[in-house]
Each structure stands twice: as structure tokens, then as C-alpha cells.
C-alpha positions in Angstrom: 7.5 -19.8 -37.8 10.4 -18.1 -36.1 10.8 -18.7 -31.9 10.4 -14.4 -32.2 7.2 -14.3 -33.9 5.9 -17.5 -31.9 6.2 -15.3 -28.6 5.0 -11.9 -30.2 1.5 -13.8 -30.7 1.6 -15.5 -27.4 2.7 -12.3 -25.9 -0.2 -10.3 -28.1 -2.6 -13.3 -26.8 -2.2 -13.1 -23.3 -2.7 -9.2 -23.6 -5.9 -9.4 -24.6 -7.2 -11.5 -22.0 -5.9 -9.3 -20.0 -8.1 -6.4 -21.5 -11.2 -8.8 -21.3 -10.4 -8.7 -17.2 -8.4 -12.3 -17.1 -6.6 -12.3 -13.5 -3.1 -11.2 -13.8 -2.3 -14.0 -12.2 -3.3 -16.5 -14.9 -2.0 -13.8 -17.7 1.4 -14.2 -16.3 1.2 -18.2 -16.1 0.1 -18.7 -19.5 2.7 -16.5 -20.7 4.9 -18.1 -19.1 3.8 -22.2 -20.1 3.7 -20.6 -23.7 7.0 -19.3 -23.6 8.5 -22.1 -21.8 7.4 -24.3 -24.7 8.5 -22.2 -27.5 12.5 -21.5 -26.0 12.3 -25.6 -25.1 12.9 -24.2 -21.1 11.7 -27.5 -18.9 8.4 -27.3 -16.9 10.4 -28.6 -14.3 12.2 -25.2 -14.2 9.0 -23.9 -13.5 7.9 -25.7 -10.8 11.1 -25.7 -9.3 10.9 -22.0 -9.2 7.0 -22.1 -7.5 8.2 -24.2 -4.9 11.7 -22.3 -3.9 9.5 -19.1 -3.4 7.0 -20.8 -0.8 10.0 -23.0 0.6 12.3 -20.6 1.1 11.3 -17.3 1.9 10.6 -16.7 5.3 10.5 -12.5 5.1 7.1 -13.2 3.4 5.8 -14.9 6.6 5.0 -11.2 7.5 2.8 -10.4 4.3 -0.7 -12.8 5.9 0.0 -11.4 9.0 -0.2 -7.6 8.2 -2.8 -8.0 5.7 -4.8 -9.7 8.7 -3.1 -7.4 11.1 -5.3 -4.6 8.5 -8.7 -6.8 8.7 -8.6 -6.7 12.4 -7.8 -2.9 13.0 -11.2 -2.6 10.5 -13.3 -4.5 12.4 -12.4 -4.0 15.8 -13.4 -0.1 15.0 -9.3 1.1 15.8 -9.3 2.7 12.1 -12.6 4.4 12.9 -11.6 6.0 16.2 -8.2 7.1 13.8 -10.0 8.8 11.2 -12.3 10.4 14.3 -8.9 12.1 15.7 -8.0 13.0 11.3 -11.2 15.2 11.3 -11.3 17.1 15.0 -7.5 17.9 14.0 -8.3 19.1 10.2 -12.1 19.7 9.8 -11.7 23.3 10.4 -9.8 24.0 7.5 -11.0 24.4 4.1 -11.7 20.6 2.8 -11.1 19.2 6.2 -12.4 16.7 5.7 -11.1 15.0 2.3 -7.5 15.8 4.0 -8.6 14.1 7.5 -9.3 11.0 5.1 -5.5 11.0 4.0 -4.4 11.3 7.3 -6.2 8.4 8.0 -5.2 6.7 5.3 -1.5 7.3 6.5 -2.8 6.4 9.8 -4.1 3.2 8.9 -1.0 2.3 6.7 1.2 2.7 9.0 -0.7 -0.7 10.9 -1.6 -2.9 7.8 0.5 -2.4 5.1 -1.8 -2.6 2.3 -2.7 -0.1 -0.4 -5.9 -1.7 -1.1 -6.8 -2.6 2.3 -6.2 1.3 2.9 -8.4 2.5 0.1 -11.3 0.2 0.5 -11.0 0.7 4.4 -10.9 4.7 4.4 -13.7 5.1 1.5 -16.3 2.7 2.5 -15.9 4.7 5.9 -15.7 8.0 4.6 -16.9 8.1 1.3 -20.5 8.4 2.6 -19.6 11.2 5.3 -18.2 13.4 2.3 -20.9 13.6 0.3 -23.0 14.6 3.1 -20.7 17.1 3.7 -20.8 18.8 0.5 -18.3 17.1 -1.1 -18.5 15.6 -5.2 -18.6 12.3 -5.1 -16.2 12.1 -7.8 -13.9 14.1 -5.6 -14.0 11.9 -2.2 -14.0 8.3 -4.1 -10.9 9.8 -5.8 -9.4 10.8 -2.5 -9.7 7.5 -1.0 -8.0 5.6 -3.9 -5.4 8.2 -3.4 -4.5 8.1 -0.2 -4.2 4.3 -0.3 -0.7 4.9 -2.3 1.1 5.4 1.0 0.1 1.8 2.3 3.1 0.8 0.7 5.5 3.3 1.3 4.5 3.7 4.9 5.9 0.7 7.3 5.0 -1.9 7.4 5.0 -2.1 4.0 3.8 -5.5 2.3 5.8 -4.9 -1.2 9.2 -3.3 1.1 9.2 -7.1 2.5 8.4 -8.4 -1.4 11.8 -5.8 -2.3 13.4 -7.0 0.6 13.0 -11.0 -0.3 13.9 -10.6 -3.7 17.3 -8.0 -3.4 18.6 -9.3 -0.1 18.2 -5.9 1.8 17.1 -5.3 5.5 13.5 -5.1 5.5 13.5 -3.7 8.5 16.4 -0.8 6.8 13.5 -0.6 4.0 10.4 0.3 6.6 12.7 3.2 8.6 13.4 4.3 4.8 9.8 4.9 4.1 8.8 7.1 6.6 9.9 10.4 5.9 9.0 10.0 2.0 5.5 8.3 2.9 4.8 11.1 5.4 5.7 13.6 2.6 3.4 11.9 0.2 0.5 12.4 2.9 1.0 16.3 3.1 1.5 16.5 -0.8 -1.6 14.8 -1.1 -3.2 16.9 1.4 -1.9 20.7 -0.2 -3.7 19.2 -3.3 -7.0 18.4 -1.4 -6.8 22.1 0.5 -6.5 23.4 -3.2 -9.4 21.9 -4.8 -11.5 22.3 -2.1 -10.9 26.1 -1.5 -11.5 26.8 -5.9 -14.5 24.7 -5.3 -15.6 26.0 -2.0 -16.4 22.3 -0.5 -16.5 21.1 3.0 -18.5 22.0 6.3 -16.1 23.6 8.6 -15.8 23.0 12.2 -14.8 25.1 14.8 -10.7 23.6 16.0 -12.1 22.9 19.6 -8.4 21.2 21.7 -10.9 19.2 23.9 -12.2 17.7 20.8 -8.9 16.8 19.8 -7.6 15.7 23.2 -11.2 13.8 23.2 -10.4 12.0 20.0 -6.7 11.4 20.7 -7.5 9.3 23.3 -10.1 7.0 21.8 -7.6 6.6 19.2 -5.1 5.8 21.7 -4.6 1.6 21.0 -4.3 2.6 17.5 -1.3 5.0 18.4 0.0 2.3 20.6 -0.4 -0.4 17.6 1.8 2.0 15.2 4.3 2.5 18.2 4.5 -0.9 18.9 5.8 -2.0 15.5 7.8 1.1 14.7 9.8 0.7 18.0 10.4 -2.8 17.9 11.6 -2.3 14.0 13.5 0.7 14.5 15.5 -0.8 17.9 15.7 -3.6 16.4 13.8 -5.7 19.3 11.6 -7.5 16.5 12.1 -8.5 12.8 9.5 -7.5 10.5 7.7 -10.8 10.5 8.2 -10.9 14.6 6.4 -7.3 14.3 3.2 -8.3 12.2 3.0 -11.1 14.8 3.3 -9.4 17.9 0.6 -6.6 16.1 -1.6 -9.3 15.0 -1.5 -10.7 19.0 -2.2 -6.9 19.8 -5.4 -6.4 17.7 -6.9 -9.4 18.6 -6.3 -9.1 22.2 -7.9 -6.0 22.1 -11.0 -6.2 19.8 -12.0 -9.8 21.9 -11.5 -7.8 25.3 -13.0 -4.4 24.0 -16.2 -6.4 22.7 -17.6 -7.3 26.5 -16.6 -3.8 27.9 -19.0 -2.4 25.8 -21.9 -4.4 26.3 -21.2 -3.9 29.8 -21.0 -0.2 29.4 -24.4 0.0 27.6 -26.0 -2.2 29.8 -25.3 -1.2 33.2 -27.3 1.2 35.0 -25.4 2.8 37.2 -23.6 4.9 34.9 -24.9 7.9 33.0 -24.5 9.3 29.7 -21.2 11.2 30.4 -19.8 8.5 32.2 -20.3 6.0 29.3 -18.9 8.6 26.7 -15.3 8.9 29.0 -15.4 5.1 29.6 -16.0 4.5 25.6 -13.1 6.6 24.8 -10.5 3.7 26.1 -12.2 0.9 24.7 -13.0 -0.3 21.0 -15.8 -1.9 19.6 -13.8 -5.2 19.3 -15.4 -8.2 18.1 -15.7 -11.8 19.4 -13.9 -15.0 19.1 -17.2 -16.3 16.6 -15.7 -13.1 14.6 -12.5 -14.4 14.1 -12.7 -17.1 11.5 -14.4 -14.7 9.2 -11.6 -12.0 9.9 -9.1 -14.7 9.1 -10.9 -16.1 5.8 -10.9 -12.4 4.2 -7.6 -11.9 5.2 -6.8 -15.4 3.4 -8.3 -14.8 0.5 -6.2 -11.8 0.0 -2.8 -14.0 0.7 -3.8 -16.4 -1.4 -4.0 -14.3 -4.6 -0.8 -12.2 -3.3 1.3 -14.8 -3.0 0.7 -16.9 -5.9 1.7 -13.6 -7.7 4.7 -13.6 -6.3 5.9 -17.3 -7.2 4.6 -16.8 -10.8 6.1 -13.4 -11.4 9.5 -15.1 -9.8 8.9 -17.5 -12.9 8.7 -15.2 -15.1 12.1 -13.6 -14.1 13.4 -16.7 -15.2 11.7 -16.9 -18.7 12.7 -13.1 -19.5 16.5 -14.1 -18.3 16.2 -16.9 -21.1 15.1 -14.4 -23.4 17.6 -11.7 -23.0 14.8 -9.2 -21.5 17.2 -8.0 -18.6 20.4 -7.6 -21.1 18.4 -5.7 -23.2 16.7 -3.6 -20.4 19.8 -3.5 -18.1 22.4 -2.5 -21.3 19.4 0.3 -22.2 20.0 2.0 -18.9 22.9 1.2 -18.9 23.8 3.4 -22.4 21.9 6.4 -21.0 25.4 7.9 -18.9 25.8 8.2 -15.4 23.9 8.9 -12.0 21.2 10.9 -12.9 20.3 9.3 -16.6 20.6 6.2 -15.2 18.1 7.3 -12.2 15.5 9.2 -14.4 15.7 6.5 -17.2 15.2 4.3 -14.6 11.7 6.3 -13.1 10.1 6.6 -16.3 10.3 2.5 -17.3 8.9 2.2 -13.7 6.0 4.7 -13.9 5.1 3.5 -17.3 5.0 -0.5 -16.5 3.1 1.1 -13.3 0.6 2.2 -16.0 -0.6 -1.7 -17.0 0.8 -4.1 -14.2 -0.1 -4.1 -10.1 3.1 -2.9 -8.5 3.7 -6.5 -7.1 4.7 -8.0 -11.0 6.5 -4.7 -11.3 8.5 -5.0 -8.6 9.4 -8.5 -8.8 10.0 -8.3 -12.7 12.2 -4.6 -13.0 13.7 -4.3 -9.1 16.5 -7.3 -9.7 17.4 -5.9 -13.0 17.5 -2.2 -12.6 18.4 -2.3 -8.7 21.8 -3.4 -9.7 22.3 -1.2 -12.5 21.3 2.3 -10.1 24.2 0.8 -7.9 26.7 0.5 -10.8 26.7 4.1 -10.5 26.2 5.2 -7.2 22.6 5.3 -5.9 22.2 3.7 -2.7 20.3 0.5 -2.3 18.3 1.3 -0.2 17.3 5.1 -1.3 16.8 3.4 -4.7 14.4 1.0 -3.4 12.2 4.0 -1.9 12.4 5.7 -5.1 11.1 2.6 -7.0 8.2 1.9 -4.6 7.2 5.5 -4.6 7.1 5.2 -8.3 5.6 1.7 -8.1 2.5 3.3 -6.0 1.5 6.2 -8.2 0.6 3.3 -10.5 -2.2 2.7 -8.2 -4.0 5.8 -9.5 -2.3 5.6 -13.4 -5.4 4.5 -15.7 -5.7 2.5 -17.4 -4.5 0.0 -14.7 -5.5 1.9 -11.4 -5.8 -0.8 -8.7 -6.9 1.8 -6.2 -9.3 3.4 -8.5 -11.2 -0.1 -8.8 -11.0 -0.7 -5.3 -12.2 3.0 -4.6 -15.3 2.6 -7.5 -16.3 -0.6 -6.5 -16.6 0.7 -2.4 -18.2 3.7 -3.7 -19.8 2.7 -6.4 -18.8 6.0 -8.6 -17.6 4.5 -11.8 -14.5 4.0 -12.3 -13.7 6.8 -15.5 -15.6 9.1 -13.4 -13.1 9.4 -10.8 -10.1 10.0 -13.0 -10.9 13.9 -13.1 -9.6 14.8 -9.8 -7.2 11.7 -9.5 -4.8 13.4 -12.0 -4.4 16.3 -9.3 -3.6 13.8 -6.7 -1.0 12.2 -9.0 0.6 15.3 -10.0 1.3 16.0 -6.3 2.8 12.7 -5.9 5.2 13.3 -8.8 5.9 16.1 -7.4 6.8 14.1 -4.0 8.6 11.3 -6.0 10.9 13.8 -7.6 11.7 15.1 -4.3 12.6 12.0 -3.0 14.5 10.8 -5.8 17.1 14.0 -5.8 17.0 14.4 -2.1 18.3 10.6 -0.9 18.9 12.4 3.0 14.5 12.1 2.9 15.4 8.0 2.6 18.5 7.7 4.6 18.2 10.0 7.3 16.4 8.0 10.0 19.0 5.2 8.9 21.7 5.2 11.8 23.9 3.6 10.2 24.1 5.8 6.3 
């Protein structure tokens, strides 16, 4: 048996445990140990490779500290108090309220990082306060798996530092990159939401009242203060990205353990009234305590610890792809296609179709090193190309039959997971819509860039 057909079967093996819901993780590694076996590449390679990505990449010391940086914001009630502020701004429009939930979620990304931290935060808060309001329930779990696609694209951005690592750009170039397009894939996301709600007439609307607002702003004020903090100390340059998530993560904690007391105070003391508790409130969080924090810490761990591994194993699997020729084939593809833009929409379609089956982590690590340096060849910038590929890397969030967020959103929701494909398509035509904008406009990447 032929070294081609040997692979074929290990390759048609492996995808069917991955239909019969085997961790992509262990997919990957067993590809991988089969391979190695069959094109006689050492095991030591391997290994080699898993300990070079723990050893000797520091940019992803920032990836456990946003994800926890996300955790904390939850439970400390910041992302609460930012959704609060979404609504009083939106909720007297048509739909306010499915668009206030994807201004949170651009709220909340812009603090943790995390696409699925964004989703299951936004729709397990949300999600109930939609249907109450009129809403399907098809609709609002579908909006909150949608408007987790920014919390990539929107800094700090877990997979920009993943990009970073792996094409030795400036993360902290990559997070100023994704703010214009990120914001732009918010108010696409938004127009969609005002649409479906005004054919189907959905939504409560309340009247725009500016104290509410002003009201609302202010409790939400340590969350403005968090996304401040780390987009002026990344933008000056004051703090690396990893110096960022810490000096965040010292933030949040800081302020849910002091926030926690202040508000037992404030409902226990009798010398203040009802009006003075509600103005008091509005400068504090709910917080937490320090009996809260090794719970906060083990979610956020169990969330590294599947991340990471990821990383090191899809890094392998670079290796095992090189040996077989994959990115010469794949890189003299593009390649043949012509110039600038056949190289760049050749280049978006092999991205939004591997976004269809694979997490946009093995996407990124596998396609960015091969097709990065072919977009160059002819004259895309680095980093504009970089945006483009994550932007396309985080509609795959919402492409069935793959869908992260549409897992995270059914299993928060519990609507099942076909169910919420209906509406999801609208949101994914908007972002296409977005992406394509981006992708011919690079000024939307490179703008905020100082130095482009």
C-alpha cells in the first residue's frame, strides 16, 4: 500500500471521529502520530516542536491572562453594567434591544478577547431578557453567537497575539489594526438586526430618556476605564500586549474584591435611603471576593489549557504538511491565480471554506504562514492581510456545519443548535459584506497605524 493511500485512510479516519464529536485537539494529534509514521518523520520532531511552542513563545503569555481578564469582567457584574448603557442608548429604536446585545458584545470584546467568552457571556445575560421582550428565541440565541465574532477582531484579540507569534508582526500593530474593521463589523451586524426586527415588528421600545443614558454611562464607567486602559497603553506604546492583559487582569480584580464590601455596606446601612443607594451603586460593581477567585481562575484555566495545547499540536502539524508538500501545493495554487486581487480573493475563499470545518485557531496556525507570504509576494500589506484573514477566520464562527459560536450560543440558550441557523445566515451575510469592505479598502486596517 502506497505512502498516498496510507494517509488518505488515516486522513478519512480521523474525519470521522471528528463527526462523532472527537476533540479537535486529539483529531489533529492522531493525524499527526499517523502521518509521522507513514513519511518515517521522527517522533522526536514532534515533541521537539510541542516543547519550542511552550518554551519559546512569550506573546502567548497574554492569551490566560485575557481569557481570565474576560471571567473576571463576568463576574464582577462590569459586562452587565455595559450591556445596561447598550440598551438605554439603543432600546428606542426598532429591535433595540438585539442591537444593544451587539454593542455589548463589542463592548465586552474589547476587555477579553474571546469570541466564545463573548457569546456565552452576552447570551446567558441577554438571551432571557429577549424573549421577554418579544423577541424569537431563535432570533436572540442567533444574535448572541453573532456578535461573539468581533471578540477576535476587536483588541485584545487572543488569535491577533496567535498571528502575531506565528508571522513575527507587532501584536500590538495587529490590535490598532482591528479596530476600525471590528467596529464596522458591530454596525453591519446591527443594520441586519434593525432589519429583521422592523419586517418582523419585534422589540418593546423605550422612550431615548439622556438621564437614562448619562445614568447608565456612569455605572458602566470602570468598564470604559478597563477598555481605555489597555487601548492607551497599546496604542502609546506604554505596555506590550501581554504587559496590557496583566495590568487589566490587576484592574479587574482590584475592583470586583473592593466593589464586593461597598455594596454590602450600601445595603446595609441605614442612614441612607433608596436614592442615595441607587447614585452610590452607580460607581461601584458587584465585585466578588478573594474565596471567589480560585474558581474565577480554574474556569479561566480550563479554557487555556485546551487553547494552548491547540496551538502546539496545530504548530506540529505545520511541520507534517511541510513534509508532505501541502504548502507547495497550496502556496503554488495561489500563486498561479495572477496578481493582487486573485491572489487576495483566492486567498478569502480557502479561508472561509476551512473556516466552515476547523476553529479559527488550526486555521490560522495552519493557512496564515503559508498564504501570509504569498499576499506579500504581490503587494498586500502584512498587516492589512492579517485583518483580512481574521475577519474571514471569524465568520467561521457562525458557518455550519462547524459554528463554534452557534454551540456556545445553543448550549447557553438551550435553543438547538439547527434551529438557530435561520437568522444566523442574515448575520453572516452582513459580515461578508463587512469583510469585503475591508479587504478592498486596506485605509479601514492601516489608518490608525502611525507609522503606514
Amino acid at each position: 500500500m502506497t505512502d498516498g493511500t496510507l494517509i488518505t485512510l488515516i486522513s478519512l479516519g480521523v474525519s470521522v471521529l471528528f463527526m462523532l464529536g472527537t476533540p479537535v485537539l486529539l483529531v489533529i494529534f492522531y493525524w499527526v502520530i499517523g502521518c509521522s509514521f507513514v513519511i518515517d518523520l521522527p517522533l522526536a520532531n514532534t515533541g521537539n516542536e510541542l516543547i519550542n511552542v511552550f518554551s519559546k513563545g512569550f506573546a502567548l503569555l497574554a492569551m490566560p491572562l485575557f481569557i481570565l481578564t474576560g471571567d473576571l469582567i463576568n463576574q464582577s457584574g462590569i459586562a452587565r453594567r455595559l450591556s445596561d448603557f447598550a440598551y438605554s442608548c439603543l432600546g428606542w429604536l426598532r429591535g433595540g434591544l438585539a442591537m444593544a446585545s451587539i454593542a455589548a458584545c463589542g463592548l465586552f470584546a474589547a476587555i477579553s478577547g474571546s469570541n466564545s467568552a463573548t457569546t456565552a457571556t452576552i447570551g446567558s445575560m441577554l438571551h432571557p431578557e429577549m424573549v421577554k421582550g418579544g423577541y424569537d428565541e431563535r432570533f436572540s440565541a442567533s444574535t448572541a453567537a453573532a456578535g461573539g465574532t468581533v471578540g477576535i477582531i476587536i483588541p485584545p484579540s487572543i488569535i491577533f497575539i496567535v498571528y502575531g507569534f506565528l508571522l513575527n508582526l507587532p501584536i500590538s500593530d495587529l490590535f490598532v489594526a482591528g479596530i476600525i474593521p471590528g467596529a464596522l463589523m458591530v454596525l453591519g451586524m446591527m443594520t441586519a438586526a434593525f432589519i429583521i426586527c422592523t419586517i418582523n415588528g419585534w422589540g418593546f421600545l423605550i422612550k431615548l430618556s439622556v438621564s437614562r443614558v448619562i445614568k447608565t454611562a456612569i455605572g458602566a464607567w470602570l468598564g470604559f476605564f478597563a477598555i481605555g486602559l489597555v487601548l492607551w497603553g497599546i496604542y502609546t506604546g506604554k505596555f506590550s500586549p501581554t504587559e496590557a492583559a496583566g495590568v487589566t487582569v490587576g484592574f479587574c480584580v482590584l475592583v470586583g474584591i473592593v466593589s464586593y464590601p461597598l455594596n454590602k455596606m450600601m445595603g446595609s446601612s441605614a442612614d441612607l435611603d433608596v436614592s442615595e443607594k441607587s447614585t452610590l451603586s452607580m460607581f461601584v460593581v458587584e465585585g466578588f471576593t478573594l474565596l471567589n477567585l480560585p474558581s474565577i481562575v480554574s474556569r479561566s484555566a480550563q479554557i487555556t489549557g485546551i487553547l494552548v495545547p491547540l496551538i502546539a499540536v496545530s504548530v506540529a502539524m505545520q511541520q507534517v504538511m511541510s513534509s508532505l508538500g501541502a504548502k507547495d501545493f497550496i502556496g503554488d495554487f495561489v500563486t498561479g491565480m495572477g496578481g493582487y486581487y486573485a491572489v487576495l480573493f483566492t486567498s478569502m475563499a480557502i479561508v472561509f471554506m476551512t473556516g466552515m470545518i476547523l476553529e479559527s485557531l488550526p486555521v490560522t496556525i495552519i493557512l496564515a504562514p503559508i498564504l501570509a507570504p504569498i499576499a506579500a509576494s504581490v503587494g498586500i500589506d502584512p498587516i492589512h492581510f492579517s485583518v483580512i484573514f481574521l475577519v474571514g477566520a471569524s465568520i467561521g464562527f457562525i458557518t455550519p456545519p462547524y459554528g463554534l459560536n452557534l454551540y456556545v450560543a445553543s448550549g447557553v440558550t438551550g435553543v438547538p443548535y439547527f434551529r438557530l441557523l435561520r437568522y444566523s445566515t442574515m448575520y453572516l451575510a452582513a459580515l461578508i459584506a463587512v469583510w469585503f469592505l475591508v479587504a478592498l479598502t486596506p485605509e479601514l486596517a492601516l489608518w490608525l497605524l502611525p507609522n503606514r
